[in-house]
Steps between C-alpha positions, in 0.01 A plus 500: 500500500814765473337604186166624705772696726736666257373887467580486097226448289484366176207466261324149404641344144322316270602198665358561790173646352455149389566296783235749708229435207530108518496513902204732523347261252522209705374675811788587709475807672727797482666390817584196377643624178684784635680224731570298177631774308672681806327808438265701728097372458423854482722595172318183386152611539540855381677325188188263436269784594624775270486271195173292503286775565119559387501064566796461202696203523882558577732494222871444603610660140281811517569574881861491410478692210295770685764502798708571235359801310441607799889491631596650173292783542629589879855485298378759265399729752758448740687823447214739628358207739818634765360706715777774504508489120116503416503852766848634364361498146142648548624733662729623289296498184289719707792751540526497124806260467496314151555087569892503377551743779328334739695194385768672525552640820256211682876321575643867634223546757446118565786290516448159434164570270468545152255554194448491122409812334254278249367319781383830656343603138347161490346525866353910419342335206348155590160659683479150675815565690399844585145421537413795248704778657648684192826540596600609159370869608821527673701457208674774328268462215164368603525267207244184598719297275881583451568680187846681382598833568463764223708739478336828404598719244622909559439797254829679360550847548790656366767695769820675380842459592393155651735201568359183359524186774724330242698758638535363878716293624539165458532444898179703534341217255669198697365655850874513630488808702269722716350842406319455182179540499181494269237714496105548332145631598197314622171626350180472667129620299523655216517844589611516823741770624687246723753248405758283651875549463674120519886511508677190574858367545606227263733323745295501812143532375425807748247708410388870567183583447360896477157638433525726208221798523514599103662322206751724458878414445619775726295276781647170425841643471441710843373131651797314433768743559356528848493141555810416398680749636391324841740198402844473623798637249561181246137413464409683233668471176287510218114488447314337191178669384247405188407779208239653737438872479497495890894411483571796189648682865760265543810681443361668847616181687826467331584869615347429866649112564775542216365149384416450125152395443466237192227462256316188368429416123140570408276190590768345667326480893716186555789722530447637776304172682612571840283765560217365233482193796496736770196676318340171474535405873356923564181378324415303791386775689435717229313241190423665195227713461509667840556850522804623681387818639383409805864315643658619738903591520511329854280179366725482193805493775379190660434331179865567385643367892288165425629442171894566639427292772341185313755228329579464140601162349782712291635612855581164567145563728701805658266839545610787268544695831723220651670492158561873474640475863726281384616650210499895739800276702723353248437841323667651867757262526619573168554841550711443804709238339565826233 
């Protein structure tokens, strides 16, 4: 009877789906069978129970193969079934975290623990798991079914004296070294008087954010300057704009910040796809559609502080204020080494 005793459990097999159909046939009792087949007479019944319901006979074969659809099934939806997990990941998507950066950082805030981005996407959209709550709100998107980012497409506008981005760099292109940044407007309703300046650093991903109260390039230009001129020395070093009219006043933040400000080809938004993402990730809290007139500076402020402070799968699932941190030090140390 050490079998009765031992605390692991294993599942009846076939075999022994069998042997309990031809006892229970001949009249033994559970009891008698569990003593037989050194198993508990309780595992027994609940076995026999379970499968010859509604006054069916029991099948050994179809028992077995529903214990095991039903075992596969549990292995499916094992990931989400941990406790920790299932809570770490609702949550999360509830903060606006996309499922690779859950997945991502997951094994950074629990040790020990990890998830597959896919198997998060498979759990928001498989109502049965989530027992209809549409978790795909959350999503950057909204999509109900995943679809592929579009990129969408800028008007030209011609500015003298410009330097083309073919222009920059080529450690500016490989994201080598701090200080350049990217930069573009956020529209709401047509007519509106209020916009949304986005400028963004390519190597960290942080992002300023300032409410714009005409459409004016004087404005935006005003707007960054007196951002940027908040950063430490070595943190700004060149800024990359579309064919906008509101950037036409950009040779006022070369004079200002003594940075040169590059220029996009006409329809090329991918060029400048730092700050096209960062747009993307704004439309959360401001979709489409909505006017703009109504935000507030000090609301926009908090929105910018939660998108710093959330990870980013191209950060190695660092924040882009941990990463600018970072960057603000070996930037230091640098300069004392010189």
């Amino acid at each position: 009877m050490e079998a009765l005793t031992n605390k692991t459990y294993r599942h009846l097999n076939l075999e022994e789906r069998e042997q309990l159909s031809v006892l229970r046939d001949q009249g033994l009792t559970f009891r008698e069978i569990g003593k037989r087949l050194n198993r508990s007479h309780t595992s027994l019944s609940r076995e026999y129970r379970k499968n010859s319901k509604y006054y069916r006979q029991y099948q050994p074969c179809l028992a077995q193969k529903k214990a095991n659809r039903i075992a596969l099934d549990q292995r499916t939806k094992a990931p989400l079934k941990n406790k920790e997990i299932y809570l770490y990941v609702r949550e999360r998507l509830r903060m606006g975290w996309s499922p690779e950066v859950i997945a991502g950082r997951l094994p950074l805030d629990l040790p020990g623990l990890s998830i597959d981005d896919d198997t998060i996407y498979e759990y928001i959209y498989n109502s049965k798991k989530t027992r209809g709550d549409k978790l795909y709100r959350y999503l950057l998107h909204h999509h109900k079914r995943r679809k592929k980012l579009i990129g969408r497409k800028v008007k030209p506008e011609k500015i003298k004296n410009r330097l083309n981005i073919k222009q920059r760099p080529e450690d500016v292109n490989q994201r080598n070294t701090l200080g350049h940044w990217e930069t573009d407007n956020m529209e709401g309703k047509r007519g509106d008087s209020v916009s949304v300046s986005a400028t963004v650093e390519r190597l960290t991903r942080y992002s300023i954010f300032s409410r714009l109260n005409d459409h004016s390039s004087l404005t935006k230009s005003e707007a960054i300057i007196n951002r940027l001129n908040q950063f430490p020395a070595g943190t700004t070093k060149s800024i990359t704009a579309d064919n906008g009219p509101e950037n036409s006043a950009y040779q006022s933040i070369t004079k200002s910040l003594s940075i040169p400000v590059y220029f996009c080809n006409p329809y090329h938004s991918w060029e400048k796809g730092t700050v096209e993402n960062t747009i993307g990730r704004l439309r959360r809290f401001f979709p489409k559609g909505e006017s703009l007139n109504t935000i507030s500076s000090e609301y926009l402020a908090k929105v910018e502080s939660y998108l710093n402070h959330t990870p980013r799968k191209c950060l190695n699932f660092r924040t882009p204020y941990e990463t600018m941190q970072l960057q603000i030090k070996k930037l230091g140390a640098l300069q004392v080494r010189m």
